[in-house]
N, C-alpha and C positions, 0 to 999 in steps of 0.2 A: 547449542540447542536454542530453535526458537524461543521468542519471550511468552506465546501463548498461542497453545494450535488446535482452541476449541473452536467448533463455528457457529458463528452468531445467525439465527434466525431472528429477520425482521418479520413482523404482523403487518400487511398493509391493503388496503382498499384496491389498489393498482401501484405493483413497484416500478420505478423509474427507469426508462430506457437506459438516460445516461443523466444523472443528476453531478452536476458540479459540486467538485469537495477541493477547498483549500485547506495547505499544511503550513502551519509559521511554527518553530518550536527551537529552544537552545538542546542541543543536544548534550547527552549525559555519557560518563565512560560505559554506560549500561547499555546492550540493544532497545530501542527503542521502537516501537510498531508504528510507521509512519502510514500503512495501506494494511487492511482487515479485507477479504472479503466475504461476507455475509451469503445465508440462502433466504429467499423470501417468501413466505407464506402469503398468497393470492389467492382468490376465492378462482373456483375452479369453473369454466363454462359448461357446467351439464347442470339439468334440472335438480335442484333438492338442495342447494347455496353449500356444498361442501366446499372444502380448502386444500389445498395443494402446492408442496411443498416446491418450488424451484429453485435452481442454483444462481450466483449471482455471476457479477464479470467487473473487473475494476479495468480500466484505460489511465495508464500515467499520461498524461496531456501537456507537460512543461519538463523542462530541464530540472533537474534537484540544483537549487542554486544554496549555495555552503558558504556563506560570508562571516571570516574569522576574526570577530569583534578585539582579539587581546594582538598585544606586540608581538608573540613567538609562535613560532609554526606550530600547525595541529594540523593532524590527521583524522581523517575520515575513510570508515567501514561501511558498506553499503551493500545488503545480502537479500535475496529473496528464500524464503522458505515455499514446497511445491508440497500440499497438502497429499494430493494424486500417488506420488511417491515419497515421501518420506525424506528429501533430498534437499537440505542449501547449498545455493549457489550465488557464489559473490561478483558482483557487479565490479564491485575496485574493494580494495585491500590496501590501507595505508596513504590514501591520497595525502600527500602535502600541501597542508593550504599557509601560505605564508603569512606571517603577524599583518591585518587590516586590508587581506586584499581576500577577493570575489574570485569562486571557480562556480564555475553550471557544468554538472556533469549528465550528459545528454543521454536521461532515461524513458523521451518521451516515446509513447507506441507500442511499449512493455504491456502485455495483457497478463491478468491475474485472475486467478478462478477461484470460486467458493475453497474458503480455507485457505487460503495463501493468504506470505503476509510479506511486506517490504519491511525490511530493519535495518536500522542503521546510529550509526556510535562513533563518537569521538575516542581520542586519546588524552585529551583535555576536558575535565568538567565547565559544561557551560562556554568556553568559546567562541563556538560555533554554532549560528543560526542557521537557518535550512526554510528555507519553503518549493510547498513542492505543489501542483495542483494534479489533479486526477479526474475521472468520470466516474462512480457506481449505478449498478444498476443490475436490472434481472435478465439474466442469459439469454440468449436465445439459444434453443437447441434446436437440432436437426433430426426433426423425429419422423421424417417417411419414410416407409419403410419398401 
């Protein structure tokens, strides 16, 4: 089960095409939410300043690089949850990172829609650092009809 599949609505003046988000974090034996994505409330362009709600869009932009700070191999879990359907689906399952050595596992390009979330867990408390960079920002939709 995801760790949290409520969506976050940001308030914003104008939300961000594609605003840069870096990830540094030691990972725990628990799923942990590396990628959220958000809907954004935007002031709407028709006369009378109402607001309108739109969806959001995350771009993973780098490798998830897993560097295994202790001597004994740890393993990395890496799943995305798809708000849309109700469905995880796991990227790797059990990766071995060997004691003090670097794997990037190549998640850049993966896109993410309002409610979706990237997770990801060791088998080792602490470990295992992780950084990961991403884009958020407000959808564009395809609305001609």
């Amino acid at each position: 089960m995801p760790a949290n599949t409520d969506i976050i609505t940001i308030i914003t003046s104008q939300a961000p095409d594609a605003k840069p988000v870096p990830i540094n974090m030691e990972l725990t034996t628990n799923y942990q939410v590396l990628v959220r994505v958000p809907n954004y409330e935007v002031p709407e362009l028709v006369f009378g300043g109402s607001t309108v709600v739109e969806p959001g869009v995350a771009e993973v932009i780098s490798p998830l690089v897993c560097c295994n700070t202790f001597a004994n191999t740890a393993t990395v879990d890496v799943k995305v949850y798809r708000h849309d359907t109700g469905g995880e689906f796991f990227f790797i399952r059990n990766l071995k990172i060997p004691g003090f050595d670097t794997i990037a596992v190549p998640l850049n390009g993966q896109f993410l829609r309002t409610g979706d979330t990237l997770e990801c867990k060791s088998d080792t408390e602490n470990a295992i650092h992780i950084t990961l960079s991403f884009t958020l920002g407000q959808s564009e939709e395809d609305d001609v009809v």
